[in-house]
N, C-alpha and C positions, 0 to 999 in steps of 0.2 A: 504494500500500500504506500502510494507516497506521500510525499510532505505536504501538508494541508499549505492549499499556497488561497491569503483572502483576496477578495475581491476590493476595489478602493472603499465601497460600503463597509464591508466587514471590519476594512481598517480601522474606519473612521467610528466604530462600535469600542473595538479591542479601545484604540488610543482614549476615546473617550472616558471606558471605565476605567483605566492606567492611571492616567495624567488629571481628568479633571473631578469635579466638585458637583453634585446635583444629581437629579435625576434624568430620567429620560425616556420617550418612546420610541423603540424602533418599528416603522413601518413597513413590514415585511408583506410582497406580494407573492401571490401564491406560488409555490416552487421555490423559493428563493434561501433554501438552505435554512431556516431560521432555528431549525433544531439543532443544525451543525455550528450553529455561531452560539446560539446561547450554550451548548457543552464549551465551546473554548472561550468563549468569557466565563464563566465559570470556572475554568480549569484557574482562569488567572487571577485570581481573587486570594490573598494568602488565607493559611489558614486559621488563623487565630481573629479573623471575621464570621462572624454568625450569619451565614448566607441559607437561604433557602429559596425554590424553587416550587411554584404556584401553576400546578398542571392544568386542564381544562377537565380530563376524567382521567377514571382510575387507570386505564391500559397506556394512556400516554405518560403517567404517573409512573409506572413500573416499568416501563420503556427507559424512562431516564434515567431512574434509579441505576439502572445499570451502567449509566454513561457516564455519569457524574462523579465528581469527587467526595470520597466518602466524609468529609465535613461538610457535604450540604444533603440538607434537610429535602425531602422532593416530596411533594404533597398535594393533595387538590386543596382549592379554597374551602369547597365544605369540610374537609380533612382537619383543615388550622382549625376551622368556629367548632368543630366536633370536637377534638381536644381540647380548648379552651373550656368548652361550657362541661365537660367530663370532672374539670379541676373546678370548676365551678360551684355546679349542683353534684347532690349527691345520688346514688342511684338511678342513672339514667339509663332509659332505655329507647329504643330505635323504634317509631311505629309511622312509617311512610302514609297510612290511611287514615293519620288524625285527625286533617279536617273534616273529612268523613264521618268519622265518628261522629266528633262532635256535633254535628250537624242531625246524622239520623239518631245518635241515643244517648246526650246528654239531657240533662232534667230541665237545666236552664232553660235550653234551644224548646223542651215540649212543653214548657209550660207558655211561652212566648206566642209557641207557633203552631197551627196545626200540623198535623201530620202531611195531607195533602199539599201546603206548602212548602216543605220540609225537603220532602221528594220532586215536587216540582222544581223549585230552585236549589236544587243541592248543586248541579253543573255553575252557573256561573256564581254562585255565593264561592264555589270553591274556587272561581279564577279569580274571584276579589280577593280573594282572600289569600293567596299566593304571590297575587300582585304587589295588593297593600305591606306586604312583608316585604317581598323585591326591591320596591322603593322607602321601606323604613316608616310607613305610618303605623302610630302607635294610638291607638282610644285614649280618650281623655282622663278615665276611670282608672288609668295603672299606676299603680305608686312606682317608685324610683326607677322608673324606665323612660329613657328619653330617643322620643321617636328623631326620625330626621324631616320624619311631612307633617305637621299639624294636621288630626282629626279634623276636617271641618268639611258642612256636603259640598266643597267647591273641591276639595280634593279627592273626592268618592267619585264626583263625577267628571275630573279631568282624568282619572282612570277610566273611567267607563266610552269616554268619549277615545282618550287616546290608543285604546286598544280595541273600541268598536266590540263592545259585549250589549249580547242584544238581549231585551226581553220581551214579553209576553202581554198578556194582561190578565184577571181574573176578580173572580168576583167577591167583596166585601161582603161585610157581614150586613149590608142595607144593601146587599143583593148588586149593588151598582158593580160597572165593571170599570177598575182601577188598575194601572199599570203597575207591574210586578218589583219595577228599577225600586223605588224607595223602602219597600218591603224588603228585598233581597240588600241593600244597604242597609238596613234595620239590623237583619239574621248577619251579613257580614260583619260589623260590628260589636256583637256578640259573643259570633264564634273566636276574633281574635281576640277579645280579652278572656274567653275563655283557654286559649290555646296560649296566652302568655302567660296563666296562674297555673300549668300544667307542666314546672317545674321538670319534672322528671319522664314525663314523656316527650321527645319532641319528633319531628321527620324533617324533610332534607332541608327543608327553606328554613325552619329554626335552627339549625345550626350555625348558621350565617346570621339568621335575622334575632332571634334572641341572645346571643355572644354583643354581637353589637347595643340594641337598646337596653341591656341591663348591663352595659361595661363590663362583661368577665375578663379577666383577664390574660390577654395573650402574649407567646413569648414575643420578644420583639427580635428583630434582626437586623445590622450593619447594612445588607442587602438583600432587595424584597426582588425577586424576579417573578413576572406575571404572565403566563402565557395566555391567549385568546383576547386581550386586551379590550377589545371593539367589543366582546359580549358581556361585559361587566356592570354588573347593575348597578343601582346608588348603595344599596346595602352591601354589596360589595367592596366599592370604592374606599367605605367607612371600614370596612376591615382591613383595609391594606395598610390605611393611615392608620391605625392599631398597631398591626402589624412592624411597622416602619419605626426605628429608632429613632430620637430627636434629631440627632446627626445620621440619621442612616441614608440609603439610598434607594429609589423605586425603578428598577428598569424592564414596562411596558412593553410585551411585546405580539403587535397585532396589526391585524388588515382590516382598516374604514370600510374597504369593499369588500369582503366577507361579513360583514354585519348582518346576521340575518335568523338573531332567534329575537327581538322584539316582541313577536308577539308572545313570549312568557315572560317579561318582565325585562328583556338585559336593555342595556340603557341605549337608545339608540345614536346615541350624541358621548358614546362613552369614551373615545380617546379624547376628544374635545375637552372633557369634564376634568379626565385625568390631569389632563395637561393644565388644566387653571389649579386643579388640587394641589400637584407637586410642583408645577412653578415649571412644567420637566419641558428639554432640548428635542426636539423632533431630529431624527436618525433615519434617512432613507433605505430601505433594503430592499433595490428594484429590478434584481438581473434574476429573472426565473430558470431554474436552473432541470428543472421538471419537465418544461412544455418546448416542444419542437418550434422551428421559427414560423410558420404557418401560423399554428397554432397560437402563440403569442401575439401574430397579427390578428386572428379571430378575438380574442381577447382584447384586445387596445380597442374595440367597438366599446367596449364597457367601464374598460379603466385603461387610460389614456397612458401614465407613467411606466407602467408595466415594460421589461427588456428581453429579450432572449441573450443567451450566453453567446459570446462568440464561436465556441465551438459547437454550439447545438446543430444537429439535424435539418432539415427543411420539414420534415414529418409531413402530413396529409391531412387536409381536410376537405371532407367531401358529401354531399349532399345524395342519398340511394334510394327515396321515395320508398315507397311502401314497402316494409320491413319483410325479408325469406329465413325460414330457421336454418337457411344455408349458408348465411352468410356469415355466424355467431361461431367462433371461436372458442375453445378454453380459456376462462380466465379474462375474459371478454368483461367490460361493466356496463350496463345502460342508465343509467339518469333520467328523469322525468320530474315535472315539478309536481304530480298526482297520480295516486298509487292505482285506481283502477286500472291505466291502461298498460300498465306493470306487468300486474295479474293477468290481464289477456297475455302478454308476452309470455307471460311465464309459463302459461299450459299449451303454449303453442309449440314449446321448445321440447317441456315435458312431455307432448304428444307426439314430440319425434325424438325420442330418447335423448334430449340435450338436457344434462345435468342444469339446475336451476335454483336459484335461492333470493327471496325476495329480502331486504334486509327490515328488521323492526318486528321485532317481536313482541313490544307492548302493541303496536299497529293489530297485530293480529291479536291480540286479548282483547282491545278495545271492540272490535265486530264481535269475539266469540260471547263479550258481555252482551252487547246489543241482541243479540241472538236471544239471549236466555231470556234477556229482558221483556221480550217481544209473545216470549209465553205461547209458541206454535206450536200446532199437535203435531203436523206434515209439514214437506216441504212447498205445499200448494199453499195453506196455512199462512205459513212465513212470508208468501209474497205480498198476498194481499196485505197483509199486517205490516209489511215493510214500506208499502206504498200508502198506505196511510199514513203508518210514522213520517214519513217522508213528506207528502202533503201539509199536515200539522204542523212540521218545524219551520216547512217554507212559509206556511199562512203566519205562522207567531211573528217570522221575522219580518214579514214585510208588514204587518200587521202596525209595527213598529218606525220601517223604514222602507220603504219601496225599491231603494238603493241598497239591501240589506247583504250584504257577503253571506251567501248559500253556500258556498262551494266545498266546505268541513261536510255539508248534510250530502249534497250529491255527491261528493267522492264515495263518503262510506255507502251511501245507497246502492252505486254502481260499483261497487267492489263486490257486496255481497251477491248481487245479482250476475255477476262474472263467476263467483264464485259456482251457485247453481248452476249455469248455462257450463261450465268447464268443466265441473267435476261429476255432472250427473249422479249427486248423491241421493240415496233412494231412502233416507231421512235427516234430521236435524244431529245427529251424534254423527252422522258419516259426514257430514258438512263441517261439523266442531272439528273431526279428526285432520281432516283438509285442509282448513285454512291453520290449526296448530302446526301440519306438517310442514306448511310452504314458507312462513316467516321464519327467521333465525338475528342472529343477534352479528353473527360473525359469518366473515366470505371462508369458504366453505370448498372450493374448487368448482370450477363449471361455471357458467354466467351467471354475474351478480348482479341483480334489480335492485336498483334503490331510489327512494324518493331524493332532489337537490338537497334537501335538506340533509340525508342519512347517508349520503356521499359527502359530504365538508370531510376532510382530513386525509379521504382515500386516494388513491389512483391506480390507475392499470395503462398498460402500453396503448391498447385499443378502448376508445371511448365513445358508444353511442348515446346521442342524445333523442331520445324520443318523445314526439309531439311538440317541436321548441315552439311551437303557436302557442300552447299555454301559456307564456311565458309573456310582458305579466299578465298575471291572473286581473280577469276583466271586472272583478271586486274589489282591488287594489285601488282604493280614493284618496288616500291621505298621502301627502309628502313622504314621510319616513315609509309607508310601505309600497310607493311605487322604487322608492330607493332599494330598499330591500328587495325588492322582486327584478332591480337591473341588477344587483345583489348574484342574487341567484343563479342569475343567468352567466355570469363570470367565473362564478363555482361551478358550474357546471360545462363549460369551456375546459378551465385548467384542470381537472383531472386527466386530463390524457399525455402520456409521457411519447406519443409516438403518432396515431391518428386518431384522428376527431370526426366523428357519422351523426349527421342528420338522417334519422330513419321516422317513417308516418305508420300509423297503426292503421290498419284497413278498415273502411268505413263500414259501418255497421249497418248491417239491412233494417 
């Protein structure tokens, strides 16, 4: 192996953290080595600095671990706030379906609310309610805990407004028919003061979010390294500054144009924030070293700065109209910004012995709930009761806003309906087996199907993108998520180390 030779960027990272004073973001575009530069500025860090390293999940986490020098600490953010609040509280324990809980079997939540309620707004009560933590608002009612949003309904509903959570309506106890929004902010507020006096039980977002509003304390470090920088939320941002020595240092490191989990909470304006927080140097890291030069050109549609390596490839990109399972490779990834037409691909390949694996395995729990939810005897059953659910959600939401973002309700509609139509299953348990068997969590060999979203971090030599007309989605209204959706489209570009396929799914009778 030879001698790691850096690029003038990388230089101007190393020299930075050598020589000067402060903090920093480096902007790293997709391909562009950024794992290989944060091991060697870390290697250069002596060792009697308290350095630690801020992964995005646990596999990139343990990835490092391996690379890194054994005086740095390598961790996910929930990782730090989950130790922290362990020395905290005492007897803690890990339950991911709290707000749930709370929601359907606390005494508080039934004496407040009916049950009918309960269950109707359990869905978006639980996005307020994961929200409201994301960004640090804290109810007015909690002693020694100090939010970062004031309780107030102007902040209830600049969440509601800036992430586009729709509701309903139903009928009061004088019969009239009253929108569901103030009621569901009623029960969200609620749940989270009941969810922050629940000391000893927390799930993923208290880790982060109560470590924070109740000051536990965490250890600090000389050197704060951040990976995913752009997907950092405000409740986050507050842990890092914990985190961070008085004299220490934060070095950020992330892609603006990757931004694209917003709609759970991460901050959309998050290296911007960073950057007013720590005061911190902008650090360009813009020679991709992943994506063939073609390739890099298709790219520069979306993000302008973006390089290819002087030595890179010319690589391919090429446009093949309506998709053949003959054309699919080993090891092959397709992308799509919506899982239905995935699914079709995916029993088309399965129907000609081509190994296949759709990525997302919560995706496939979430239908296999819906399923159950739906309470079918047959598969005939299930359709009709799937088309009404279907109808209802659309009426709720337009009922609300005529402009209303359907496309969470049609996706899953037409998945599950792909599903019956592919897999000919002759009941509801041979369906359940079906869609258990076809998601997975990890690539697996054979083509890998994944949503844009569940491709960020992957690549393969060959890269088809399927249905890029999705792209954006025609429910995309607001600023930040027509961003997000050109977002997208650039992730899903740079995954290809070699060619890049426009493929069409064939129109459906």
């Amino acid at each position: 192996m030879g001698k790691f030779e850096p690029s003038i960027y990388q230089q101007a990272i190393f020299d930075f953290i050598k020589f000067e004073k402060g903090s920093a973001i480096v902007e790293a575009v997709a391909g562009s080595g950024k794992t290989t530069t944060i091991v060697e500025a870390l290697s250069m860090i002596p060792q009697e600095k308290r350095t630690c390293f801020l992964a995005f999940n646990k596999s990139i986490a343990n990835e490092l671990k391996e690379r890194t020098p054994k005086h740095v600490q390598v961790m996910t953010l929930n990782g730090l706030g989950h130790r922290a609040w362990m020395r905290f509280a005492d007897n803690v324990t890990l339950n991911k379906d709290k707000t749930r809980d709370i929601i359907l079997k606390d005494d508080s939540v039934k004496e407040a609310f009916s049950e009918f309620l309960t269950r109707k707004l359990q869905t978006p009560v639980r996005q307020l309610v994961s929200i409201a933590k994301a960004v640090g608002l804290v109810p007015d009612n909690i002693e020694n805990a100090e939010g970062l949003v004031k309780d107030t309904d102007e902040a209830w509903e600049k969440i509601i407004k800036h992430y586009d959570i729709q509701f309903g309506t139903h009928k009061n106890n004088d019969n009239q028919m009253v929108s569901d929004k103030e009621v569901a902010v009623e029960m969200a507020r609620l749940v989270l003061s009941i969810s922050l006096s629940k000391w000893n039980e927390i799930d993923f977002d208290d880790q982060m979010y109560m470590t924070v509003v109740f000051n536990a304390p965490i250890q600090k470090f000389d050197f704060v390294f951040v990976d995913e920088a752009q997907d950092v939320s405000d409740i986050q941002r507050a842990m890092l500054s914990m985190a961070k020595d008085s004299r220490g240092r934060l070095i950020a490191v992330g892609d603006p144009c990757q931004a694209i989990y917003g709609f759970r909470g991460a901050d959309s304006e998050s290296l911007e924030n960073i950057a007013k927080t720590f005061n911190a140097k902008r650090l360009p890291l813009s020679i991709s070293y992943r994506c063939p030069k073609k390739i890099v050109k298709e790219a520069q549609k979306y993000v302008s700065h973006i390089q290819p390596s002087e030595t890179a490839i010319e690589g391919t990109v090429k446009s093949m109209g309506i998709y053949n399972h003959k054309i699919f490779q080993t090891d092959d990834m397709v992308v799509c910004r919506c899982t239905a037409p995935l699914i079709r691909l995916a029993y088309v390949l399965i129907g000609n012995r081509v190994s296949a694996t759709v990525l997302g395995r919560d995706i496939g729990k979430g239908l296999v709930t819906l399923i159950k939810k739906l309470k079918a005897d047959d598969i005939s059953d299930l359709l009709e009761k799937l088309e009404y659910w279907r109808n209802q959600e659309v009426q709720r939401l337009y009922a609300k806003d005529p402009e209303s973002d359907i496309s969470a309700i049609e996706d899953k509609h037409e998945v599950i309906k792909t599903f019956v139509d592919c897999t000919n299953a002759q009941n509801i348990a041979g369906l359940i087996a079906s869609i258990e068997s076809l998601f997975g969590d990890n690539k697996k060999g054979g083509v890998t199907l994944a949503t844009v979203h569940r491709s960020k971090g992957l690549e393969s030599d060959r890269v088809f993108i399927l249905d890029a007309w999705l792209m954006p989605l025609k429910f995309a209204k607001q600023p930040w998520q027509m961003k997000q959706e050109r977002n997208l489209q650039y992730v899903a570009t740079t995954r290809a180390k070699s060619s890049l396929f426009y493929i069409d799914s064939p129109k459906k009778n």
